[in-house]
C-alpha positions as CSV (number, residue, x, y, z in Angstrom):
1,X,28.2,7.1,0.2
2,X,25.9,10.1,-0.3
3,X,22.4,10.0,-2.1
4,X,23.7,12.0,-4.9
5,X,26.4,9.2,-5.5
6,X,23.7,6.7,-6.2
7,X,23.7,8.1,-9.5
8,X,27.2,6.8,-10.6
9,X,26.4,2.9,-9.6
10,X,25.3,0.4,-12.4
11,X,21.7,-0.7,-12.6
12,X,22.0,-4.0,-11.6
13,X,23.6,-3.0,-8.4
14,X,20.4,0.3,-8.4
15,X,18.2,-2.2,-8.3
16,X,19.8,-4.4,-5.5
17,X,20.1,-1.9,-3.1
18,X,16.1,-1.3,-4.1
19,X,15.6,-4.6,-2.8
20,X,17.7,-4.5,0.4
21,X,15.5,-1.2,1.1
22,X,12.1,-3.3,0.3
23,X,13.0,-5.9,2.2
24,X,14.4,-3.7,5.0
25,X,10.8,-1.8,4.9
26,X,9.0,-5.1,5.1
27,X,11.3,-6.2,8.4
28,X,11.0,-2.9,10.1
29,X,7.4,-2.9,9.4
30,X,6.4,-6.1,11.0
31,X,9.4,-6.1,14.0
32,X,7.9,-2.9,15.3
33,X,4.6,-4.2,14.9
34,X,5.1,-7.5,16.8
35,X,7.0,-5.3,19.4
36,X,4.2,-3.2,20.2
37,X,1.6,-6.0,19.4
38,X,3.2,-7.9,22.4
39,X,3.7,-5.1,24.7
40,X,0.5,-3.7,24.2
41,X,-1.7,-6.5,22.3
42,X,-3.5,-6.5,18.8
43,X,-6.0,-3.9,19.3
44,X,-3.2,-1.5,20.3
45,X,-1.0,-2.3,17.9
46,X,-3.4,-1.8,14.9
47,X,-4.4,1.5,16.7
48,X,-1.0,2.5,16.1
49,X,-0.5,0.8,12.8
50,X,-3.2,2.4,11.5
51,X,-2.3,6.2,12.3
52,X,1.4,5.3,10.9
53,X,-0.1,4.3,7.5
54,X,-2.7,6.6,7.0
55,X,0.0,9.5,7.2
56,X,2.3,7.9,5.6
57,X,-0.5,7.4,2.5
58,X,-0.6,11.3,1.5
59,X,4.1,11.3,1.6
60,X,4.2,8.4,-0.6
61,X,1.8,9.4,-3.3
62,X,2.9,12.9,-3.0
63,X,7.0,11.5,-3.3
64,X,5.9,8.7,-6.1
65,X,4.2,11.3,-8.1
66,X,7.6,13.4,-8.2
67,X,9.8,10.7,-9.0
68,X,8.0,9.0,-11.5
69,X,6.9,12.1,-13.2
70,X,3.3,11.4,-13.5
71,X,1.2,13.7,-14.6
72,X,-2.6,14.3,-13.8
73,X,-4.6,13.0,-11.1
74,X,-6.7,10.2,-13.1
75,X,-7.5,6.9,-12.0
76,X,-4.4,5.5,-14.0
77,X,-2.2,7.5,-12.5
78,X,-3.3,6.2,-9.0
79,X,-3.1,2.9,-10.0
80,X,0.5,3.8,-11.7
81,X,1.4,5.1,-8.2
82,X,0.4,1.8,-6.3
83,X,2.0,-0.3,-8.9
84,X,5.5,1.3,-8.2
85,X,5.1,2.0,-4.4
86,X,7.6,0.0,-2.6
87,X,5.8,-0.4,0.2
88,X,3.7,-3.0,-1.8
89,X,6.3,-4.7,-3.1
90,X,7.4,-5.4,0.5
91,X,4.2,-7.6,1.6
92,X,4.1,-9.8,-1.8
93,X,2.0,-9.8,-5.0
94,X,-0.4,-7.6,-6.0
95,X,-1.9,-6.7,-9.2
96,X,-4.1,-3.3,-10.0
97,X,-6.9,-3.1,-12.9
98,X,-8.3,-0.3,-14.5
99,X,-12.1,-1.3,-15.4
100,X,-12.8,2.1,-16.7
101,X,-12.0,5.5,-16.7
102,X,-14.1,6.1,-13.0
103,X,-12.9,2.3,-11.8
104,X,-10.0,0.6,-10.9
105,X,-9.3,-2.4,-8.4
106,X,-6.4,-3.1,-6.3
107,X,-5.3,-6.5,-5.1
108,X,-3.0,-8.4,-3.0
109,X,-3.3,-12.0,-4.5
110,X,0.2,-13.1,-1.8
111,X,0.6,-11.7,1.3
112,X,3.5,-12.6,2.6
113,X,3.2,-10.6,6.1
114,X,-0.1,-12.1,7.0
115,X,1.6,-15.5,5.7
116,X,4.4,-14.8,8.4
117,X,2.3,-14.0,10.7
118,X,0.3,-17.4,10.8
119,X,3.4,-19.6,10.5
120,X,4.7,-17.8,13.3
121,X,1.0,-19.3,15.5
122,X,-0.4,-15.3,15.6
123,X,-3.8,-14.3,14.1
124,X,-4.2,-12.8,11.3
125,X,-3.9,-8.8,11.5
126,X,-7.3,-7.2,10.6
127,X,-5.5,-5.1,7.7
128,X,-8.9,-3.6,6.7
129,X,-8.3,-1.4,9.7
130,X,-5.2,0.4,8.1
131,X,-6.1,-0.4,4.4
132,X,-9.1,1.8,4.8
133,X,-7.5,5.0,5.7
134,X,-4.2,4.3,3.6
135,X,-5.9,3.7,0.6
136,X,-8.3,7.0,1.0
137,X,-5.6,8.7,1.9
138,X,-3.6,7.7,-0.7
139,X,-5.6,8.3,-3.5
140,X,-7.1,11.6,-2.8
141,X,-3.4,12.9,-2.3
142,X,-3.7,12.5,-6.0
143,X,-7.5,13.5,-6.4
144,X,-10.1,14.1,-3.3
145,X,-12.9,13.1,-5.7
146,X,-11.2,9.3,-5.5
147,X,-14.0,7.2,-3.5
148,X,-11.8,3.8,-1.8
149,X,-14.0,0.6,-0.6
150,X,-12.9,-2.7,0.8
151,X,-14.1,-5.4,-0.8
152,X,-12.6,-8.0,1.1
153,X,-9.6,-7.7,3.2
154,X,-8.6,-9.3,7.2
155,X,-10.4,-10.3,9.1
156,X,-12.9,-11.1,6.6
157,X,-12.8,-14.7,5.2
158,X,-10.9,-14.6,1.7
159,X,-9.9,-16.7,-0.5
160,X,-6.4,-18.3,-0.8
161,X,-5.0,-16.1,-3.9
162,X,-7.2,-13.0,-2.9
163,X,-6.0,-11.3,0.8
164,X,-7.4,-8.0,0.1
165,X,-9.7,-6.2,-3.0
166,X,-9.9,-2.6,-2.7
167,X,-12.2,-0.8,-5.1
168,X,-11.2,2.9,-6.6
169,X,-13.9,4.8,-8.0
170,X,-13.7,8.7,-9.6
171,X,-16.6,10.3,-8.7
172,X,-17.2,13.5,-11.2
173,X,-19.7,15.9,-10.7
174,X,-22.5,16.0,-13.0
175,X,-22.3,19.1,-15.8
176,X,-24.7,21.0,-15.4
177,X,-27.0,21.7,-18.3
């Protein structure tokens, strides 16, 4: 089958491929990670993690943009963009809110690959490391004047339905009078 034959096929069976791909993201993710993590060790491995994702930040809002036709480069829309990224769907729940027009908050309130990781007896992975860069990155693809800050994320202590809290704010210059 080509790409352009993914057009012809029902939506139910659209949508379960989309979750074969999410969940194939999510296993390619953390195998490659756990390969280099034990070849190499943690620090190493989030080295590497963290160059991967903060690239791959600018091609996903650039490629989410396109296919989801948004338009502008507002807080919503960045918020509209991580809501539909599949590469969140892949590590659990999350939830974005808009507090204003200048700023937003993302979440992940489930995380199932830090939850893997500590069933399978590892540490937690200190996420705020790539989340930083990903998340800047990310969002200023869509508009450079998009400030990012952690608010709580690996290794910090969190709470049991809050992993990570990143904050979004749109920082306008003032007009000038």
């Amino acid at each position: 089958m080509k790409p352009e034959d993914l057009a012809a096929l029902p939506k139910d069976t659209l949508v379960s491929l989309l979750e074969v791909c999410i969940k194939s993201l999510q296993t390619v993710d953390g195998l490659w990670f756990r390969e280099v993590e034990d070849s190499h060790g943690l620090q190493e491995a989030t080295r590497i993690d963290r160059k991967v994702w903060e690239r791959l930040a600018i091609s996903e809002a650039q490629r989410l943009k396109k296919a989801l036709g948004l338009e502008g480069n507002d807080l919503a829309t960045v918020m509209k963009a991580l809501d539909w990224n599949p590469s969140w769907m892949a590590f659990g729940a999350f939830e974005s809110e808009q507090l204003s027009s200048k700023e937003a908050v993302f979440r992940s309130t489930d995380c199932l690959s830090q939850k893997r990781r500590l069933n399978q007896g590892r540490s937690l992975f200190p996420c705020k490391e790539v989340g930083e860069p990903y998340f800047r990155n990310f969002a200023q693809a869509l508009n450079p004047k998009i400030e990012v800050r952690c608010e709580v994320a690996p290794p910090d202590n969190h709470r049991e339905d809050l992993w990570c809290q990143w904050r979004f704010t749109l920082e306008e210059p003032e007009e000038a009078t």
